[in-house]
C-alpha positions as CSV (number, residue, x, y, z in Angstrom):
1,X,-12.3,-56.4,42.5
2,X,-10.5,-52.9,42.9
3,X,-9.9,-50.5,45.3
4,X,-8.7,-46.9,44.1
5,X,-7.5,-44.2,46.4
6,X,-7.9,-40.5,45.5
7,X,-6.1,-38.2,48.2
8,X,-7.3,-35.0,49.9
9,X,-4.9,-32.0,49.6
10,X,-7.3,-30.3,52.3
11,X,-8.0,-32.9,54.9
12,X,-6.0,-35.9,56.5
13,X,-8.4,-38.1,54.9
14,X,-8.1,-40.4,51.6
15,X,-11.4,-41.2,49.5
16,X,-11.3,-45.0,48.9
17,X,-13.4,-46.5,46.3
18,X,-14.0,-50.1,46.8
19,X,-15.3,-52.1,44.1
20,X,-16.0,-56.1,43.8
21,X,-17.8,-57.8,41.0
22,X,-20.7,-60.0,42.4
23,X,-23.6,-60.5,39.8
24,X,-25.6,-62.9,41.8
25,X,-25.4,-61.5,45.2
26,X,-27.8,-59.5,46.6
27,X,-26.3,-57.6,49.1
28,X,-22.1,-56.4,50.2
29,X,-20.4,-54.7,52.5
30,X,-16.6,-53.5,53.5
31,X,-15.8,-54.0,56.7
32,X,-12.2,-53.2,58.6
33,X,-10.4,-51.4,61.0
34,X,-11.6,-48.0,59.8
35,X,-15.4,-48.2,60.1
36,X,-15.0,-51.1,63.1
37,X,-15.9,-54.2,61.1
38,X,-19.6,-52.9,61.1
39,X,-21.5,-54.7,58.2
40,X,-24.1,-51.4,58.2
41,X,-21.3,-48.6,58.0
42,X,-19.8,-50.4,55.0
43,X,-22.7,-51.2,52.9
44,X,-22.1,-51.4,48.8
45,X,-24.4,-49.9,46.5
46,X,-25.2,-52.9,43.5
47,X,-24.5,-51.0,40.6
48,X,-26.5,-52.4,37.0
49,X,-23.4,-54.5,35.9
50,X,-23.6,-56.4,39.0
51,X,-20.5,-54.4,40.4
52,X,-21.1,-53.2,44.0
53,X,-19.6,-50.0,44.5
54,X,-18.4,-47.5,47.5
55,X,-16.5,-44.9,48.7
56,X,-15.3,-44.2,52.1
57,X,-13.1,-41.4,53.7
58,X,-10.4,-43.0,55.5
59,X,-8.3,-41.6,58.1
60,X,-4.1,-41.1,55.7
61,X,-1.1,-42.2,57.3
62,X,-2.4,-45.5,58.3
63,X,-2.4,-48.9,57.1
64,X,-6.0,-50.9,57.7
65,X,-6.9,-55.1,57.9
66,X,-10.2,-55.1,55.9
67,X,-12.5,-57.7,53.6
68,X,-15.6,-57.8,52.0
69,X,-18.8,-59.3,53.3
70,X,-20.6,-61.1,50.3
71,X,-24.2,-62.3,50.8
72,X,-22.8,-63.1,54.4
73,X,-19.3,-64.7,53.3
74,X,-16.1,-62.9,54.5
75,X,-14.2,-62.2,51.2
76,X,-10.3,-60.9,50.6
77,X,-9.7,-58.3,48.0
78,X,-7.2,-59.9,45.7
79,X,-5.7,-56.3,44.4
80,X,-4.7,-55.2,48.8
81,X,-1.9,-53.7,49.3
82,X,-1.0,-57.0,51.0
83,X,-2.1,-59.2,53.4
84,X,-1.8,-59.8,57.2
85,X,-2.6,-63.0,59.7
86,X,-5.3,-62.6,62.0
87,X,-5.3,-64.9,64.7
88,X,-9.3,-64.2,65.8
89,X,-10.3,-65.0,62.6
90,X,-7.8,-67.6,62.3
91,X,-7.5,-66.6,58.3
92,X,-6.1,-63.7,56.5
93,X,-7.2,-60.3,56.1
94,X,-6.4,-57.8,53.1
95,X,-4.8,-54.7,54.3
96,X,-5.1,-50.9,53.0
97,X,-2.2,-48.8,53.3
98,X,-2.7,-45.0,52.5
């Protein structure tokens, strides 16, 4: 799993690449505070390797709770910029800072 973040001289926004290894799943998503934890606006492309892979302009300046959806299983991204409580979900979510 990975996340990069390339940053936009001309816009507020960052490009985020997200990135998590899942050979025998058939489908992923991001979901978070930046695309309002919608399993459709964060869909994954499956890339050959078994890597899904996207990349999402996100709003800079902000820090966002997020985690990955795998084959319907809510899934923390080991490499966050660290991670937060949430009580409705009564686990912990990754967070995104950029």
């Amino acid at each position: 799993m990975a996340i990069k973040k390339q940053f936009v001289k001309t816009k507020p926004v960052c490009k985020v690449t997200f990135s998590v290894a899942a050979k025998e799943a058939s489908q992923a998503s991001v979901v978070g505070d930046f695309n309002n934890w919608s399993l459709e606006d964060g869909v994954l492309n499956k890339l050959k390797n078994g890597t899904f892979k996207g990349v999402f302009d996100v709003n800079k300046d902000a820090a966002y709770e997020f985690k990955y959806v795998i084959d319907g299983v809510f899934v923390n991204e080991p490499e966050a910029d660290s991670f937060k409580w949430n009580e409705f979900a009564g686990n912990e979510n990754g967070v995104l800072v950029v």
